[in-house]
C-alpha positions in Angstrom: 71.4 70.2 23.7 70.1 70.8 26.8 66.8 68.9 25.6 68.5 66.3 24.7 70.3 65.7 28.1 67.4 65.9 29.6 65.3 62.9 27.4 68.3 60.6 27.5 67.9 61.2 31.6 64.2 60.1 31.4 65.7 57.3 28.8 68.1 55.9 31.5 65.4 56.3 34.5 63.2 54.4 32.5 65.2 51.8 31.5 67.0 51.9 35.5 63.2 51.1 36.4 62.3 48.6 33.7 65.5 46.5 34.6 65.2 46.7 38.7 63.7 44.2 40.5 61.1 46.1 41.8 60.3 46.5 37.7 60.4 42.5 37.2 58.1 42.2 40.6 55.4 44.4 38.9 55.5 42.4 35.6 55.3 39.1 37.4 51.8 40.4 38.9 50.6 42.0 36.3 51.2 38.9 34.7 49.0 37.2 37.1 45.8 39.1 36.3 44.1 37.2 33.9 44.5 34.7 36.9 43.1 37.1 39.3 40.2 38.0 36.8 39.2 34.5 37.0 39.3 34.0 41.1 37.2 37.1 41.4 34.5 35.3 39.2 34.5 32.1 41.2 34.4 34.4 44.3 31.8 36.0 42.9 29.5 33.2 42.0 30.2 32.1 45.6 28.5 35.0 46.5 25.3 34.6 44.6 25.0 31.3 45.5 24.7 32.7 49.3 22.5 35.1 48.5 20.4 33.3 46.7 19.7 30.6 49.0 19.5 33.4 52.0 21.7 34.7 54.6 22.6 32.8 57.9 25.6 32.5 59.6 26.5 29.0 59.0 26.0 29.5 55.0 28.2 32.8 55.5 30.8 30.8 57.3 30.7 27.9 55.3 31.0 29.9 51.9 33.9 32.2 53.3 36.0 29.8 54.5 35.2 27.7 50.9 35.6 31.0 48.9 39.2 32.0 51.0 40.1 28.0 50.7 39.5 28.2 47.2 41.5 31.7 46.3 44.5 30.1 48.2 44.7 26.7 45.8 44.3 28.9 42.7 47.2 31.5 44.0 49.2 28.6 44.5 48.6 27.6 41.3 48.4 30.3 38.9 50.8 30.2 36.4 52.6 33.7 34.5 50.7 34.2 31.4 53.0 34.0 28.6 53.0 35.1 25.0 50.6 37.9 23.7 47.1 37.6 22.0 47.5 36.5 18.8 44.6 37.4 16.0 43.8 33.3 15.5 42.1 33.9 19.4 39.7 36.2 17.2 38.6 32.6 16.0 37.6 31.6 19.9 35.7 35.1 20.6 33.3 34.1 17.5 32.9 31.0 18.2 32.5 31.4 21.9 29.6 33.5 20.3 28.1 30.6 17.6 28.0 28.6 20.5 26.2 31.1 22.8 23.4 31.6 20.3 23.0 27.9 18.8 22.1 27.1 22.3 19.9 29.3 22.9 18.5 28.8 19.5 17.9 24.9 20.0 16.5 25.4 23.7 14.1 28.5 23.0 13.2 27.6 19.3 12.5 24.5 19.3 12.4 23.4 23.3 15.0 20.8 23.8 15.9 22.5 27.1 19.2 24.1 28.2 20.7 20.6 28.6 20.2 18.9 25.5 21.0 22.0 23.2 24.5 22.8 25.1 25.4 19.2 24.9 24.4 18.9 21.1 26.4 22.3 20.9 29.3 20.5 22.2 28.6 17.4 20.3 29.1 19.6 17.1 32.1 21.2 18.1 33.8 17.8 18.8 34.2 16.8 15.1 35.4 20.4 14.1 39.3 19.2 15.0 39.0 16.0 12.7 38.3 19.1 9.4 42.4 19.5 9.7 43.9 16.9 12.4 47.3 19.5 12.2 45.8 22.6 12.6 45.7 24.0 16.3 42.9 26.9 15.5 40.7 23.9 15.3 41.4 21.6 18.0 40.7 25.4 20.0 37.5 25.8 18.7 35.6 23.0 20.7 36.9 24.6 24.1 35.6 28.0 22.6 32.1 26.4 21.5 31.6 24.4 25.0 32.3 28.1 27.2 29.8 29.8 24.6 27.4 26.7 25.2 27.2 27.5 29.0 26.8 30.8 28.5 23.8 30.0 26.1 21.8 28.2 28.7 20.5 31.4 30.3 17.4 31.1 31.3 15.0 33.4 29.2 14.1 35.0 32.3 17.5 36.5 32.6 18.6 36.4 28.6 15.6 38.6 27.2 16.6 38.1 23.8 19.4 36.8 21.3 21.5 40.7 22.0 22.0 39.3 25.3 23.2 36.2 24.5 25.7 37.7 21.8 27.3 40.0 24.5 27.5 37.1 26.8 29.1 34.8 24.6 31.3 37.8 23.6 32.0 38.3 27.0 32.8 34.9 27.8 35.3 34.4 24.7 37.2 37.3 25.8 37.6 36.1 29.1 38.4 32.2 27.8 41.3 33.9 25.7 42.9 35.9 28.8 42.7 32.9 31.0 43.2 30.1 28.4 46.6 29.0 30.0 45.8 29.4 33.5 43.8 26.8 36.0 44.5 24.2 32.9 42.8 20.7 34.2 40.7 22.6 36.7 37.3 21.7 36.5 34.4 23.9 36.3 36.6 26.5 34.7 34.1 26.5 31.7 31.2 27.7 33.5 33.1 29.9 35.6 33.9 32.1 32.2 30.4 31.7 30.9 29.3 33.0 34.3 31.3 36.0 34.3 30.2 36.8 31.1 26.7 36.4 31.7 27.0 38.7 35.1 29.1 41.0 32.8 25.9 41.6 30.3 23.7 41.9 32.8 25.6 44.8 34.8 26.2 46.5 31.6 22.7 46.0 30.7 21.3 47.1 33.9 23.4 50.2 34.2 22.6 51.3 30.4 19.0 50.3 31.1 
């Protein structure tokens, strides 16, 4: 009895929590994360970008106030992610994938550059939708096949083979499905993915390497 008592306690404390506002303040954030995951790639490739080209003070300036500008504008407009993952956003992962390595297929094998070989990628995926005009798997898929594309123009000096290229693309699609109804319209959002997923391999890579 006692027992009892003491379960339906944690019961109503849980539910207290789950039903305060402090409770629906968490969710809303938490909501937010795909969002957040998203920011920290563009912040990210912000970063490189300043490394790359070499540190000086107006380039760290410039790029901080750009990176901070940026983070702001997508704050503003992140939107709650709604719904859960459903198994049809399997479909996007794998074809994220497809159009990961069918780029880098057409620009290693047979040299039509990383260009070419993401746009005939994309050309492909375009006429996938018209298969089943009702079906919205399919009108998905092109979105999934352009992220995989970008991911897919790796340069061989980073992508050492088609392994990394598979975990990029795989990389990507996961993040395309977390984030595929936030920043909608944004452009660049594409790359952004593919970027995070090629940074993604590489650190696992790296680390297991």
């Amino acid at each position: 009895m006692k027992s009892f008592l003491l379960k339906q306690g944690i019961l109503d404390e849980m539910h207290h929590f789950c039903t305060s506002k402090n409770c629906c303040i968490l969710s809303r954030y938490v909501k937010k994360i795909p969002g957040l995951i998203f920011m920290s790639l563009h912040f990210c490739f912000l970063l490189a970008a300043m490394f790359q080209n070499g540190l000086n003070l107006f380039l760290i300036v410039s790029i901080g106030l750009l990176g901070v500008s940026l983070n702001i504008c997508y704050w503003n407009n992140l939107k709650d992610e709604k719904g859960i993952l459903k198994l049809s956003d399997l479909a996007l992962v794998l074809f994220s994938v497809l159009g990961a390595l069918t780029t880098f297929w057409l620009n290693i094998e047979h040299d039509l550059g990383a260009v070419l070989s993401a746009g005939l990628t994309g050309l492909f995926g375009s006429f996938i939708p018209f298969i089943n005009r009702k079906s919205d798997i399919l009108r998905e898929i092109p979105v999934a096949l352009h992220c995989g594309a970008f991911a897919g123009m790796t340069s061989p000096l980073v992508a050492n083979d088609y392994s990394f290229i598979l975990l990029a693309g795989l990389f990507s699609g996961l993040i395309l499905v977390m984030t595929k109804t936030s920043f909608q319209g944004f452009g660049g959002k594409l790359g952004t993915i593919a970027f995070g997923g090629v940074c993604a391999t590489s650190l696992i890579l790296y680390f297991l390497g």
